[in-house]
C-alpha positions as CSV (number, residue, x, y, z in Angstrom):
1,X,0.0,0.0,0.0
2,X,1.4,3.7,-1.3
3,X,2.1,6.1,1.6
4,X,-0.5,8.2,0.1
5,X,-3.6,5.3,1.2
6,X,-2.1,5.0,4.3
7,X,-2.3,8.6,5.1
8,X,-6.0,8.5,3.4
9,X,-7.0,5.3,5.7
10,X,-5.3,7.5,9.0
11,X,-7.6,10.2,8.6
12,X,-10.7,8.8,7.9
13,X,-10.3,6.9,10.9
14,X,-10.0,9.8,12.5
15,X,-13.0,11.3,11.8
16,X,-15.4,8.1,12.5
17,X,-13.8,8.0,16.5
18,X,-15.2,11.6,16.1
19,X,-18.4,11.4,14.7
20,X,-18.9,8.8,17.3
21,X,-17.7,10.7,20.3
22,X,-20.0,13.4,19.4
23,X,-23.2,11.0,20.3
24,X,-21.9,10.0,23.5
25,X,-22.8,11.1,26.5
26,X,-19.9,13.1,28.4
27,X,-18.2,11.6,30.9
28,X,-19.5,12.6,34.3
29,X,-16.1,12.8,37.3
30,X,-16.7,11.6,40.4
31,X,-16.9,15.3,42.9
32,X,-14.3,14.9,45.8
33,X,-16.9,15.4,49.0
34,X,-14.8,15.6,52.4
35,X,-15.9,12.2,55.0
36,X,-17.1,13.6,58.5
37,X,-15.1,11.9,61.1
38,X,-16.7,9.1,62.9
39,X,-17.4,10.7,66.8
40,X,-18.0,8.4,69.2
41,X,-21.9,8.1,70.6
42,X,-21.8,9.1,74.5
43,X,-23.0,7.1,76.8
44,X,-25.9,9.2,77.9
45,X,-27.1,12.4,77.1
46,X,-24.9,15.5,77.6
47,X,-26.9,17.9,80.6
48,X,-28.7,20.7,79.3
49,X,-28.1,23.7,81.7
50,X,-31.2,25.7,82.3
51,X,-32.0,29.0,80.9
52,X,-30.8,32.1,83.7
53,X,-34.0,34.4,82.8
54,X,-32.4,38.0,82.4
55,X,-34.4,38.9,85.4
56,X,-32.1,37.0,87.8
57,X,-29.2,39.2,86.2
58,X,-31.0,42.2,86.7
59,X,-32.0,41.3,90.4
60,X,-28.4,40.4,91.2
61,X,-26.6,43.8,89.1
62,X,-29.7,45.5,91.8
63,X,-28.6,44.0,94.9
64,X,-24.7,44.5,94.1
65,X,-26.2,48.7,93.6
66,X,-27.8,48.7,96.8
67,X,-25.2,47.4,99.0
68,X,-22.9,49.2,97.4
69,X,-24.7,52.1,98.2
70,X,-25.6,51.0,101.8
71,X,-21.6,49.9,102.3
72,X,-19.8,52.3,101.4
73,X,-20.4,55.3,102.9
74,X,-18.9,53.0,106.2
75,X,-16.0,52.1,104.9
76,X,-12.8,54.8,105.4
77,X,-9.6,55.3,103.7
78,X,-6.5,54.7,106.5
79,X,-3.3,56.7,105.9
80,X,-0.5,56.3,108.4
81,X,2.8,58.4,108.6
82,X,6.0,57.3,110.8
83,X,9.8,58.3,110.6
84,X,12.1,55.6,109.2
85,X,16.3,56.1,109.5
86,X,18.9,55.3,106.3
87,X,22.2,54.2,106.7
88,X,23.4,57.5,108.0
89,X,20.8,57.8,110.6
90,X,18.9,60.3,109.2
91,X,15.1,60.6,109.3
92,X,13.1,59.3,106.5
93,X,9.1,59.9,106.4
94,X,7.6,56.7,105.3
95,X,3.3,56.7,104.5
96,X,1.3,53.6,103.6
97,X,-2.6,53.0,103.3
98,X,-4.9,50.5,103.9
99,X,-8.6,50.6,104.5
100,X,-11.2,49.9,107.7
101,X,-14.9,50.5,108.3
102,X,-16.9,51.7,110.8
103,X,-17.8,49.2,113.9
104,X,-20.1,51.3,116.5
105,X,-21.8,54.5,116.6
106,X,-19.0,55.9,118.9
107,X,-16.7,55.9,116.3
108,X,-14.6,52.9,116.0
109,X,-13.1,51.9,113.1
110,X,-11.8,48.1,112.4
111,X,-8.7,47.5,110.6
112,X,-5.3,45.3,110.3
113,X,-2.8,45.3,113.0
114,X,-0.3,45.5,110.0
115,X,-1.9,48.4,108.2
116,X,-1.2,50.6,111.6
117,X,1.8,49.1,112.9
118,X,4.5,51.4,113.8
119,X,2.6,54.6,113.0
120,X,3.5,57.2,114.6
121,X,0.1,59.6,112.5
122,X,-3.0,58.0,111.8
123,X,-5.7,59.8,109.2
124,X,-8.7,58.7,108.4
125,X,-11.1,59.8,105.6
126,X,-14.3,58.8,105.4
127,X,-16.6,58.2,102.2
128,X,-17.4,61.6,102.1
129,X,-14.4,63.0,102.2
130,X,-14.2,64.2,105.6
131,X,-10.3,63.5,107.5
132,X,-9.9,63.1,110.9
133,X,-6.7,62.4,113.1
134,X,-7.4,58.7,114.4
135,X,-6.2,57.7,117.9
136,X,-5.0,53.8,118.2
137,X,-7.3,52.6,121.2
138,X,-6.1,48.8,120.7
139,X,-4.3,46.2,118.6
140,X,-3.4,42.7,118.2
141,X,-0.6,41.3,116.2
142,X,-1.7,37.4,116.8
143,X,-5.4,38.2,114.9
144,X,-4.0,41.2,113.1
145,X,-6.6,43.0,114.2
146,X,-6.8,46.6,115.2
147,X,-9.5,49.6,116.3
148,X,-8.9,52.6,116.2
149,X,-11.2,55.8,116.9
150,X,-12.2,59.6,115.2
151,X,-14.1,62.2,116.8
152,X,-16.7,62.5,114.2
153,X,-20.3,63.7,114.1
154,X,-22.6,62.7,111.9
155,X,-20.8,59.0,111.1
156,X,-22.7,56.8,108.7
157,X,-24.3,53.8,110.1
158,X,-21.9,51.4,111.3
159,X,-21.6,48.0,109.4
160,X,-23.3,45.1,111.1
161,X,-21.5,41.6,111.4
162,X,-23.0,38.1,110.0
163,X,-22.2,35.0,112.0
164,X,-19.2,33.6,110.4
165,X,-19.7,29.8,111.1
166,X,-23.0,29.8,108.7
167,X,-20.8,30.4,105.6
168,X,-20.6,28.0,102.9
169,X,-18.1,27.7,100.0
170,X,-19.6,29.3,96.9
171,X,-21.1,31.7,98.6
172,X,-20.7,35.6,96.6
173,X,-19.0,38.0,98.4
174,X,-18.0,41.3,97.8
175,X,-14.9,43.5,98.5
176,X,-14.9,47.6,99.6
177,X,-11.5,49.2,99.4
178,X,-9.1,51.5,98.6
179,X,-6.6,49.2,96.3
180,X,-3.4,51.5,95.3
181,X,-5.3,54.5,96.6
182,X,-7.9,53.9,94.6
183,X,-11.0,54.7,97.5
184,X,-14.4,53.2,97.2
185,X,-13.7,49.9,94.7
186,X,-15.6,47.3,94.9
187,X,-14.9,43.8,93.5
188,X,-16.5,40.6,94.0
189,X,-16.0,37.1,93.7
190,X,-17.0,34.4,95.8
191,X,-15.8,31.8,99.0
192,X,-13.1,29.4,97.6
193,X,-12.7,28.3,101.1
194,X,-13.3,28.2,104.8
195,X,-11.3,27.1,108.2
196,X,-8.4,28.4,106.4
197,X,-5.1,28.8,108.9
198,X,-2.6,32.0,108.0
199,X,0.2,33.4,109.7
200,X,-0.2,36.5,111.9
201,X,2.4,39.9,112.3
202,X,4.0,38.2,115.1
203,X,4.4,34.7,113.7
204,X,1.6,32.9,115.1
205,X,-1.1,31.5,113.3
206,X,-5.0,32.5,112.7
207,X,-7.7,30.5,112.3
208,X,-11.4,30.0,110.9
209,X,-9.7,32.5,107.5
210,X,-12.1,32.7,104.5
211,X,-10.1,32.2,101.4
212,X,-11.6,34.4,98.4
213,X,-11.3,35.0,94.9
214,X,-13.0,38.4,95.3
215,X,-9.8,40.6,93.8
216,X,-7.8,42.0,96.8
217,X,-4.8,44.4,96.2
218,X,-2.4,46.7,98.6
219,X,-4.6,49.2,99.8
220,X,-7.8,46.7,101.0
221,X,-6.1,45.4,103.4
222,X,-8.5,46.1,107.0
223,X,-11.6,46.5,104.4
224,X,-14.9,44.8,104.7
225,X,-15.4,41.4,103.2
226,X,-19.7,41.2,102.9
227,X,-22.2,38.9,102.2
228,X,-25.4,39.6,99.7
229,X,-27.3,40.9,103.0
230,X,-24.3,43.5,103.1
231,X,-23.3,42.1,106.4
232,X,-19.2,41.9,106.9
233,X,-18.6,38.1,106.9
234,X,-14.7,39.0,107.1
235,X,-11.8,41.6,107.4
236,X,-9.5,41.6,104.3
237,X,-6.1,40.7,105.1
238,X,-4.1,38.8,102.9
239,X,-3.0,37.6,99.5
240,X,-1.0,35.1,98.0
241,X,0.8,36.4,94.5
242,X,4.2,36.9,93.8
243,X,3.4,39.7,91.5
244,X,2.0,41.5,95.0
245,X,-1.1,42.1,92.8
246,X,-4.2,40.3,92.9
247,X,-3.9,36.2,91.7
248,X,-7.5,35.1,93.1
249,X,-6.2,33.6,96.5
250,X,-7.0,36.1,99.3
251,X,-7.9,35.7,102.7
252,X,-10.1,37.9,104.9
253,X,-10.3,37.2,109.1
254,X,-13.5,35.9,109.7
255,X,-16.3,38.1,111.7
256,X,-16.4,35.7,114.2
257,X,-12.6,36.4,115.0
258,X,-13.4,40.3,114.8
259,X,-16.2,39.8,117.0
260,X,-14.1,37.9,119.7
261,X,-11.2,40.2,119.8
262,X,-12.1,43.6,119.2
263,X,-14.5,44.4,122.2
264,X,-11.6,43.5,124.1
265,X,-9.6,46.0,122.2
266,X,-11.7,48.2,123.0
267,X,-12.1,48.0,126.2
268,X,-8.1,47.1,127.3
269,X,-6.3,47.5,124.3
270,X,-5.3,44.3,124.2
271,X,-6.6,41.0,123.5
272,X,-6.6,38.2,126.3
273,X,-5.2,34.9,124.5
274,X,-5.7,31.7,126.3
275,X,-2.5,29.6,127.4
276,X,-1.3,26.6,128.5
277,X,2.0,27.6,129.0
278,X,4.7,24.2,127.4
279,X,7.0,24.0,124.7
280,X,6.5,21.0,122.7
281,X,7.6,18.9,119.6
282,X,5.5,17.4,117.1
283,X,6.0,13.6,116.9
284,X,6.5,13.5,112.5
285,X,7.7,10.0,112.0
286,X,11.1,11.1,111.6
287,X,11.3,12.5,115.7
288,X,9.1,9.3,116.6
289,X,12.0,6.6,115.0
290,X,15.0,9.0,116.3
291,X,12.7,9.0,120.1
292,X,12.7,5.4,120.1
293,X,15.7,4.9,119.3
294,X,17.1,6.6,122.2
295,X,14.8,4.5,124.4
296,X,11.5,6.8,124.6
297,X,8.0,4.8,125.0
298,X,5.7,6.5,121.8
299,X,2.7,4.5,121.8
300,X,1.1,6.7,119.7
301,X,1.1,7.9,115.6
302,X,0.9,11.7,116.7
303,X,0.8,14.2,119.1
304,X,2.9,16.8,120.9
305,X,6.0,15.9,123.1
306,X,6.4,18.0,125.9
307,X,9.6,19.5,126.3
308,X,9.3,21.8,128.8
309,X,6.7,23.7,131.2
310,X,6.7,26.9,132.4
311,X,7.1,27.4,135.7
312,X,3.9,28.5,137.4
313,X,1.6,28.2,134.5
314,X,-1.6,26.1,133.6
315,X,0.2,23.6,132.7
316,X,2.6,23.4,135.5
317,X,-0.3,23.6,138.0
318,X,-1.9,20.8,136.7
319,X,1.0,18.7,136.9
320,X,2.0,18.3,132.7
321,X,5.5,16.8,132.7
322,X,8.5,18.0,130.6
323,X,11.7,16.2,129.7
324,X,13.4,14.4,132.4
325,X,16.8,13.8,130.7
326,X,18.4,15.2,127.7
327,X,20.0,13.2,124.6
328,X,21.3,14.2,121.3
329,X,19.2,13.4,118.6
330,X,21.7,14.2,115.2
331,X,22.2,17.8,115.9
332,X,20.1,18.6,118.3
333,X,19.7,18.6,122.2
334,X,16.1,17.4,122.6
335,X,14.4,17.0,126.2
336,X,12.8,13.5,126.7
337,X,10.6,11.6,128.7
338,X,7.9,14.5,129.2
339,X,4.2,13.6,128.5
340,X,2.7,13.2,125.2
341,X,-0.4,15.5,124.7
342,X,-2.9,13.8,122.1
343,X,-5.8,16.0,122.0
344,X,-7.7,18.9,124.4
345,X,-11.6,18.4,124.7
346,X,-11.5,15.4,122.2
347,X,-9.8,17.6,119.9
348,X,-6.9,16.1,118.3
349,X,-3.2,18.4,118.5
350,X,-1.1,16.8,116.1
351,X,1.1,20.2,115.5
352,X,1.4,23.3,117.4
353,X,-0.1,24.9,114.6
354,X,-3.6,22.7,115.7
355,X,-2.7,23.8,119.0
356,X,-2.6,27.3,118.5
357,X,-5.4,27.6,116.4
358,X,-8.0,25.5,118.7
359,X,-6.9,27.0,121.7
360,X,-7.3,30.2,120.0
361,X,-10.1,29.8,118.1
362,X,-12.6,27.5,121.0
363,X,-11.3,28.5,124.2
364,X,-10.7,31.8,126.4
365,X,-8.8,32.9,129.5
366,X,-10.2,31.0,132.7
367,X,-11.7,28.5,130.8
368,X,-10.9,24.8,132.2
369,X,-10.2,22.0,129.5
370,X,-9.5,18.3,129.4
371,X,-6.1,17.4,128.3
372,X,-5.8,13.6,126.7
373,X,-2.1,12.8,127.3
374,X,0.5,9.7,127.4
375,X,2.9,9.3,130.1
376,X,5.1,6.4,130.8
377,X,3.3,4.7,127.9
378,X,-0.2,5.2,129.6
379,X,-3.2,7.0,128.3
380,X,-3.8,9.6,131.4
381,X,-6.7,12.8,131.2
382,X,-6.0,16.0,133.3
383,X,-7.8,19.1,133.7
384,X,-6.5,22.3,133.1
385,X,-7.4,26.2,134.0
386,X,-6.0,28.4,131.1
387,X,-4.1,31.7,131.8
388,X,-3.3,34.6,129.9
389,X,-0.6,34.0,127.8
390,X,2.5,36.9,128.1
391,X,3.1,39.8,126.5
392,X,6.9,37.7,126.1
């Protein structure tokens, strides 16, 4: 076959695959559609919270206004002056701030020991911008609490104090202060927690503290902590932040506290603690392996070793027992032998700290108690008059 039919035969070809493309349907591509992932089915089905009906926002936004308004006017703006020395001995005025409220009709403000201490001027300005030279009638460093008094006429009404023990985690609660001068801020939050145990001015411990998230900065400290009856649950006294700004963990001194210790302040100046008057270790495994191993009978898991008593006190007069013989324990000269104090009232003492804060926080000056302790190896109970612990 010539080229030239070849060539013919190619083309024809051509056109028939044409011709009969033309009366076929086109080709339809399969659309790339993306696959859900498989979830897996739950188990039950998820809650459904309830509706808050805007009327319960606009009742609460109410309540926060009225207290607000019935609050504040009570609660003062404390500025304190004193006289610090450099290196050279020469004077250098110092101020800080801090905030109170009113207690009584008569005048009497309730603050924090700290926010006074050392102050040698004391001014307080009310809500209404009046200022007035306060006089320090009374403090105490173990509650960090402190009252002082204005000769004002014409005071707003004092604020009244709720009954501490019937909080409940949850709870709202708002703030008054003055934080970083700021005067009259509020913030709220609500109880994060309760029977919370901090450390007072003068290294002791304080009981039955409300932790809060409420933000608390420099300047509240000695405020009002309230609950939605704009009651004061609380005096602001603490944070925890290393910023020394607000991180949600504050802790106010309960009402019940306030309302223990400052009539007393009030009418002495000072604040009666109870005391039984002994020095003591607590038994942590480590001292109860290192006490038996120097001989010691310790029957028991915990408690408080007595090391000591003093001389003359509660304690003493009840017959408690210190250390009879000394021994070194790894470096330390540790009196042994005394009695072993397990609880007071049923109330278990595993640490001073417990100590402290039950004797503290369930007990006053005269009152008698029952002390469960272990001498010789035996379970013995005395009874025990509290004193007034000393100034030293």
């Amino acid at each position: 076959m010539s080229s030239r039919r070849v060539w013919m035969t190619l083309v024809l070809l051509a056109f028939a695959v044409g011709l009969l493309a033309c009366n076929l349907p086109a080709a339809v591509l399969p659309t790339a559609t993306p696959v859900p992932p498989v979830l897996p089915t739950p188990t039950s089905a998820p809650a459904v919270l309830p509706t808050v009906p805007a009327e319960a926002f606009n009742e609460l936004e109410a309540r926060l206004e009225t207290i607000y308004a019935m609050a504040s006017p009570a609660v003062v703006n404390i500025t304190t002056r004193s006289i610090a020395y450099d290196f050279f001995m020469q004077p250098v005025p110092q101020e800080g701030a801090g905030s109170g409220f009113l207690y009584d009709e008569q005048g009497h403000i309730v603050t924090n020991y700290h926010v006074v201490e050392g102050a040698e001027e004391v001014v307080v300005t009310l809500a209404d911008g009046r200022s007035f030279q306060a006089e320090i009638v009374g403090t105490d460093p173990s509650t960090d609490l402190a009252v002082l008094r204005i000769p004002a006429q014409n005071l707003p009404a004092p604020l009244p104090l709720a009954d501490s023990d019937q909080l409940r985690v949850g709870q709202i609660v708002i703030a008054i202060g003055s934080p970083f001068g700021q005067v009259g801020t509020m913030t709220m939050g609500i109880i994060s927690a309760l029977g919370r145990v901090i450390e007072s001015p003068d290294g002791r411990f304080i009981g039955e503290a409300i932790q809060t998230d409420a933000p608390i900065n420099p300047g509240n400290s000695g405020g009002p902590l309230l609950d939605l009856q704009g009651r004061v649950i609380g005096v602001n006294s603490q944070i925890i932040s290393p910023s020394r700004a607000s991180a949600g963990i504050g802790f106010a001194i309960s009402s019940n506290t306030v309302r223990r210790v400052v009539p007393h302040l009030i009418a002495k100046g000072r604040y009666p603690h109870p005391w039984l008057g002994v020095q003591v270790l607590a038994l942590s495994p480590e001292w109860r392996q290192a006490l038996q191993q120097v001989g010691m009978d310790v029957p028991v898991e915990e408690g408080l070793l007595v090391l000591s008593v003093v001389r003359g006190s509660p304690a003493d007069r009840a017959g408690i027992r210190g250390g009879t013989q000394v021994v070194r324990i790894g470096g330390y000269r540790v009196p042994v032998g005394g009695d072993i104090i397990v609880s007071i009232n049923g109330h278990p003492v595993p640490s001073l700290r417990d100590l402290t804060v039950y004797l503290e926080s369930q007990t006053q000056v005269g009152q008698q108690v029952e002390v469960r302790l272990i001498r010789d190896g035996r379970e013995m109970t005395v009874m025990v008059t509290l004193g007034e612990r000393p100034s030293q």
